[in-house]
C-alpha positions as CSV (number, residue, x, y, z in Angstrom):
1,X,0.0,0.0,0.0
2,X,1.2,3.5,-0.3
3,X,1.8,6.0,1.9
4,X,1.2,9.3,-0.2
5,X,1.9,12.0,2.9
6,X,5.4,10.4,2.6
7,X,5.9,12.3,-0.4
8,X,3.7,15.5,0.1
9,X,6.7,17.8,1.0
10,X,10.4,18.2,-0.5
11,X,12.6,15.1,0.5
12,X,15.1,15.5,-1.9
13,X,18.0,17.6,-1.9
14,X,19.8,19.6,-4.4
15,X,22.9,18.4,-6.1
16,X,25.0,21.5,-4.2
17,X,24.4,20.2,-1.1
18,X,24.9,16.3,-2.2
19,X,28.4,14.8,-0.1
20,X,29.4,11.6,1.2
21,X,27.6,12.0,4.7
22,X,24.2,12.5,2.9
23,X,25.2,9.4,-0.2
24,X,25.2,7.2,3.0
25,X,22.5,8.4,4.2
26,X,20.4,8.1,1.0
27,X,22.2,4.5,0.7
28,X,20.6,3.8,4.2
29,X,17.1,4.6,2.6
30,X,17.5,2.8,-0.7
31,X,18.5,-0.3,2.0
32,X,15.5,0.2,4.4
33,X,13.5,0.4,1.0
34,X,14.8,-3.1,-0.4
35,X,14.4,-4.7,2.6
36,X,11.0,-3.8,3.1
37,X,10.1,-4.6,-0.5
38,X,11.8,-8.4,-0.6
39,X,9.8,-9.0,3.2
40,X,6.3,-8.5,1.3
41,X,4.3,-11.5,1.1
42,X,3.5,-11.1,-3.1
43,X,6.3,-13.2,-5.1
44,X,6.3,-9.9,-7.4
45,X,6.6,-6.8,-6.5
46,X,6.6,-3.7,-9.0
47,X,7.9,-0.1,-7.8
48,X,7.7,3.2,-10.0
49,X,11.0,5.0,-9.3
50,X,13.6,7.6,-10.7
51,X,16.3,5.4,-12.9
52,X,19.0,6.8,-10.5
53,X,17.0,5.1,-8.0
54,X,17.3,1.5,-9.9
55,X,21.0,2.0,-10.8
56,X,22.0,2.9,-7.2
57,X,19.5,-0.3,-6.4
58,X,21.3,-2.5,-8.9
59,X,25.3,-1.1,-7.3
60,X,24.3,-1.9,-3.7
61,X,23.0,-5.7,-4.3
62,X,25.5,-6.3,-7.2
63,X,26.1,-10.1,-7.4
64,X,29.5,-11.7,-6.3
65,X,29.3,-14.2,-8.4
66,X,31.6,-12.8,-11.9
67,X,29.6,-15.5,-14.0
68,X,26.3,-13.8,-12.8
69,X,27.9,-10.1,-13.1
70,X,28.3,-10.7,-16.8
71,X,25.2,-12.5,-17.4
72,X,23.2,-9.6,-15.7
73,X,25.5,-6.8,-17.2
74,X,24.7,-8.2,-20.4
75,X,21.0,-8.5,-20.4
76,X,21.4,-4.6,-18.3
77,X,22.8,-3.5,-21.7
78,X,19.7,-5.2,-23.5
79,X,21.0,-5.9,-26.7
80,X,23.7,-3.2,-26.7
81,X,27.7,-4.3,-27.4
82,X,30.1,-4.7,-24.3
83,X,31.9,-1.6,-25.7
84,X,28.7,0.5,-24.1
85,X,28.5,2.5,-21.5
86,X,28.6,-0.3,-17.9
87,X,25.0,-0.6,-17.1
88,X,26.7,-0.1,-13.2
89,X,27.1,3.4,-14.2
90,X,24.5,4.1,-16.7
91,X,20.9,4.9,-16.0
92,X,17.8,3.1,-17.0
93,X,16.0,4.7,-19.7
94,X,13.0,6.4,-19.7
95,X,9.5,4.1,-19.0
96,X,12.1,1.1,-19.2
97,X,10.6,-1.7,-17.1
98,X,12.9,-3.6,-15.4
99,X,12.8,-7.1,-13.6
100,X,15.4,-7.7,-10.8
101,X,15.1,-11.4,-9.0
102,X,17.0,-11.7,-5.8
103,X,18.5,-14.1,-3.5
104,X,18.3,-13.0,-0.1
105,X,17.5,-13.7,3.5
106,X,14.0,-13.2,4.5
107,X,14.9,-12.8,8.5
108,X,17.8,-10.6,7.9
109,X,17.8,-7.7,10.1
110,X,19.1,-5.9,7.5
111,X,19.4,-6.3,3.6
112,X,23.3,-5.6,3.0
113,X,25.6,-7.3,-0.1
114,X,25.8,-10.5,2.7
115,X,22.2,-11.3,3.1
116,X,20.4,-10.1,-0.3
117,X,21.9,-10.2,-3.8
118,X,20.6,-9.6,-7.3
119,X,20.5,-13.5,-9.2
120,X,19.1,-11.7,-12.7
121,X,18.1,-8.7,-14.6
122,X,15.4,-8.5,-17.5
123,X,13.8,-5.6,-19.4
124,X,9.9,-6.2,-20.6
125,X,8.9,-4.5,-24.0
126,X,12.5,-4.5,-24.9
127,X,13.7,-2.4,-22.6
């Protein structure tokens, strides 16, 4: 369900006053976010979000595995050669619809690289 009085005022803040104490903190709510998205009893879940919001999404739960970096990183560049921009640091486009599937640990306090992961990546409608 959502909560629209959560985003009645201005949460954001503007890029002069971005630094590294308010990137953690933001990385704190992207974390409290994924964790209270993966604990919801649907086996999908769809969000509506700002691509900088996916991408920073998508660096936190980045996969250990290298075999599953490059399978994800390639389906992230949907089509596009591996001389393109790294889909790490690249932004989504605009209206793409992205799947993400996860491995993680449903009684994890919280959801950090140890207990939640991404497994695979696919855009719908191509991309």
């Amino acid at each position: 369900a959502m909560e629209i009085s959560q985003v009645m005022n201005k949460w954001w803040r503007d890029l002069a006053d971005w630094n590294k104490e308010f990137s953690l903190k933001e990385d704190i709510r992207v974390r409290d976010l994924v964790r209270s998205l993966l604990r919801e009893e649907e086996d999908t879940v769809g969000i509506v979000a700002h691509s900088l919001l996916f991408r920073r999404i998508i660096q936190l739960y980045w996969p250990r595995d290298p075999e599953v970096q490059k399978l994800i990183r390639a389906k992230l560049r949907n089509g596009a050669p591996d001389t393109a921009k790294d889909p790490l640091e690249d932004k989504i486009m605009n209206c793409g619809v992205l799947i993400l599937t996860w491995r993680f640990d449903p009684e994890a306090e919280t959801m950090s690289k140890s207990t939640a992961e991404l497994v695979d990546a696919d855009f719908l409608f191509d991309g």
